[in-house]
C-alpha positions in Angstrom: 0.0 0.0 0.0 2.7 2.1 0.7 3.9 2.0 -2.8 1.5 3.8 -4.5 1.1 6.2 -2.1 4.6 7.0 -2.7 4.5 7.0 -6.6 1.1 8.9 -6.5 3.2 11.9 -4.5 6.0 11.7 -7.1 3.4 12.1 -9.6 2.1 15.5 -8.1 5.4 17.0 -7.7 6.9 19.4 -9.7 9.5 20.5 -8.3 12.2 19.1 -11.1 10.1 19.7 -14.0 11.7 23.2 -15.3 15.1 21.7 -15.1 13.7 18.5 -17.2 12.4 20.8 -19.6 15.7 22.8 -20.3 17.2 19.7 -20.7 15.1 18.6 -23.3 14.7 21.8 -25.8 18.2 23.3 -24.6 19.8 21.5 -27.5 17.5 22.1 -29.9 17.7 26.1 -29.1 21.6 25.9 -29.3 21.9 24.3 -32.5 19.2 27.2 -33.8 21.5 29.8 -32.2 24.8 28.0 -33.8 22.7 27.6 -37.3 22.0 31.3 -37.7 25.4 31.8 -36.8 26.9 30.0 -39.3 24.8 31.9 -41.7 25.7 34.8 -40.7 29.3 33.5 -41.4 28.7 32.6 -44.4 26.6 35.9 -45.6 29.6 37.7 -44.9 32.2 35.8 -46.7 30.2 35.8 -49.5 29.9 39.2 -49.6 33.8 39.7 -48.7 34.6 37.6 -51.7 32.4 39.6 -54.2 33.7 42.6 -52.7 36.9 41.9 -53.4 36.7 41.2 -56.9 34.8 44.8 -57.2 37.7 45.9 -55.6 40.1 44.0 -57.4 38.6 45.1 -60.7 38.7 49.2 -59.8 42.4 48.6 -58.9 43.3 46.9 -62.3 41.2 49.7 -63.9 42.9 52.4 -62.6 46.7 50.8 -63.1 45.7 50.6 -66.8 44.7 53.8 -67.0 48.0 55.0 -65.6 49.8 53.7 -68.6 50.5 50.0 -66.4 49.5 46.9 -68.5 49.1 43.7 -65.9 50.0 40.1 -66.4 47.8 37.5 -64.7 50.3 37.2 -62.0 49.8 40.8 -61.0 46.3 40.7 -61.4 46.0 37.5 -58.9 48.6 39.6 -56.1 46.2 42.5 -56.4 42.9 40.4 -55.7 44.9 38.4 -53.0 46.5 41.7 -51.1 43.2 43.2 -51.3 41.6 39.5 -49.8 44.1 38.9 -46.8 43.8 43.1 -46.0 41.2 45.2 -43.9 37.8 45.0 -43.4 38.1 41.7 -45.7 40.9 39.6 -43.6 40.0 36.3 -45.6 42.3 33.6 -45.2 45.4 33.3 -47.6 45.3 29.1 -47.2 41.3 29.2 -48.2 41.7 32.0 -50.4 42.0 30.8 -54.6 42.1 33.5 -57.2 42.1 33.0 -61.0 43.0 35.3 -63.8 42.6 34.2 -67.4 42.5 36.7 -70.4 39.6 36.1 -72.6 40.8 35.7 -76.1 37.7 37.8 -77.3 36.6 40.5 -76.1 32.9 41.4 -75.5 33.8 45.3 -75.8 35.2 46.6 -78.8 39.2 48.1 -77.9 39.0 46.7 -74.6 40.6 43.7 -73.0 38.9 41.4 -71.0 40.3 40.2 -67.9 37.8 36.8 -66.2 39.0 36.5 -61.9 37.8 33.5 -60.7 37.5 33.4 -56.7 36.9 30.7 -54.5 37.1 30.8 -50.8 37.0 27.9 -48.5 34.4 27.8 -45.8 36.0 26.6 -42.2 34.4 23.9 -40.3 32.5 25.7 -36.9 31.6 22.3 -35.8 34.1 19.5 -36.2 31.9 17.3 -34.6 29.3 17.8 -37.0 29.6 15.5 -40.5 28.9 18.3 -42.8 31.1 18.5 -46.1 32.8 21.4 -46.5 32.2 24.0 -50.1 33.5 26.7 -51.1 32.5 30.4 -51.8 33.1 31.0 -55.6 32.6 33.9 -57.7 33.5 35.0 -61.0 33.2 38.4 -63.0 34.4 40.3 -65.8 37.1 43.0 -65.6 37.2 45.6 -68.7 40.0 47.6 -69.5 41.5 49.6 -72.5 44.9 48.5 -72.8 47.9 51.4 -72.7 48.1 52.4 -76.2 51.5 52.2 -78.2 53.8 54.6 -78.7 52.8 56.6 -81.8 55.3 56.0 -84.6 56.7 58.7 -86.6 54.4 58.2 -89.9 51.3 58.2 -87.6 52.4 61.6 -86.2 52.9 63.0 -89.6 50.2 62.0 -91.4 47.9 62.6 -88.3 46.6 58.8 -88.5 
């Protein structure tokens, strides 16, 4: 008899039940909390990546109009300087950057530069069996190569 007497009084009390029920959603809400954090992450290194190659393409602009005319190699430290720099500070290792010139261009007189970015996303939670991806973004730089030298007939005939 004394039993259910005693089961009957666990039944009524409820005394434990707020710490049972944190236990139970607390995970749930941290996973919410770490999820929108991660996109936030994410939001802004995709925005840091296409800001950089807006960036990447004024810089290149403006050295060709100063006479300068880049190789690949210079066009890839630009977009990588301007990466690894303030506000952007995306990591070298995760940071990839492409420059191919197109062999026609889509403006006539100009040369057209393609940068091809990619940035590796880090793992937040290790614990976590997610695949890793990376950011990538591509766009078009347009620039009027330095024009040569005028030759001595040209200057004369006013061609």
């Amino acid at each position: 008899m004394r039993l259910p007497q005693k089961s009957k009084r666990l039944l009524r009390d409820s005394s434990g039940a707020t710490a049972i029920e944190f236990a139970l959603l607390a995970p749930a809400f941290l996973m919410l909390f770490i999820g929108v954090l991660l996109v936030g992450v994410y939001m802004q290194n995709h925005n840091a990546v296409r800001s950089v190659a807006a960036d990447t393409a004024r810089q290149v602009a403006v050295a060709y109009q100063r006479g300068n005319d880049l190789n690949d190699n210079e066009v890839r430290a630009i977009a990588r300087g301007i990466a690894v720099s303030p506000p952007y500070l995306l990591k070298n290792n995760r940071f990839q950057v492409e420059s191919t010139p197109e062999a026609t261009s889509r403006v006539t007189g100009a040369k057209e530069i393609r940068i091809d970015l990619s940035y590796a996303m880090n793992d937040f939670l290790p614990f976590v069996d997610m695949d890793s991806f990376a950011l990538q973004y591509s766009r078009p730089i347009f620039v009027v190569p330095p024009s040569a030298p005028a030759t001595e007939a040209e200057v004369t005939t006013g061609a």
